[in-house]
C-alpha positions as a printed Julia matrix, in Angstrom:
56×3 Matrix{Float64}:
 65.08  19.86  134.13
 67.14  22.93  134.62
 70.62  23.68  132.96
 72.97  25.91  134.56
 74.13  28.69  131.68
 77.72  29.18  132.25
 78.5   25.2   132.91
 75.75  23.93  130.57
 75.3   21.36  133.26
 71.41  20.1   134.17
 69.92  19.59  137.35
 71.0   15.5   137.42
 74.76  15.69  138.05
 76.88  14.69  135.41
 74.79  15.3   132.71
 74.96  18.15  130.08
 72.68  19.56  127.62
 73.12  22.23  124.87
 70.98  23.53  121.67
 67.06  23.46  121.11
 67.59  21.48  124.52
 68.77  24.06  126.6
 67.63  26.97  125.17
 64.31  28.75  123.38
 66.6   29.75  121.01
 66.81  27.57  117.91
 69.59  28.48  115.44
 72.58  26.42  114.43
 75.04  28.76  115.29
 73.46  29.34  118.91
 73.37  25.14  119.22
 77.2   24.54  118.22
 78.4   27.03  120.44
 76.51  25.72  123.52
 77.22  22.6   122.44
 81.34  23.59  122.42
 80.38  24.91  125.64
 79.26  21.98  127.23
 82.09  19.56  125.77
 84.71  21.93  127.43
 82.74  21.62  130.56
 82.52  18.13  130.54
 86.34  17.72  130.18
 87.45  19.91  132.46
 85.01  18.11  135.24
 86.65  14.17  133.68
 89.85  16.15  134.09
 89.72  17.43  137.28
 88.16  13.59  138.98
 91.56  12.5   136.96
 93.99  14.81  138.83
 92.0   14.46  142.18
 92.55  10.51  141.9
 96.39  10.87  141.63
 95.64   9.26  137.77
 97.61  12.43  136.27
């Protein structure tokens, strides 16, 4: 499985992945920042399907 750095987004659509996960590197500050990361990722794609349907 791939993840795509900047959107923290994996190779299956719609799902995200952060930390010892996504990375070699395995420190608690490096895992809570991707993981911030990825959360603001995945709300900005639920928001966007949101405005696209005419829901907003």
């Amino acid at each position: 499985m791939r993840v795509d750095p900047m959107r923290r987004e994996t190779s299956v659509p719609g799902i995200y992945a952060a930390g010892d996960l996504a990375s070699r590197q395995q420190a608690a500050i490096f895992a809570a920042a991707a993981g911030t990361q990825a959360a603001a990722m995945l709300n900005l794609e639920l928001t966007s399907e949101l405005v696209l349907s005419g829901a907003l």
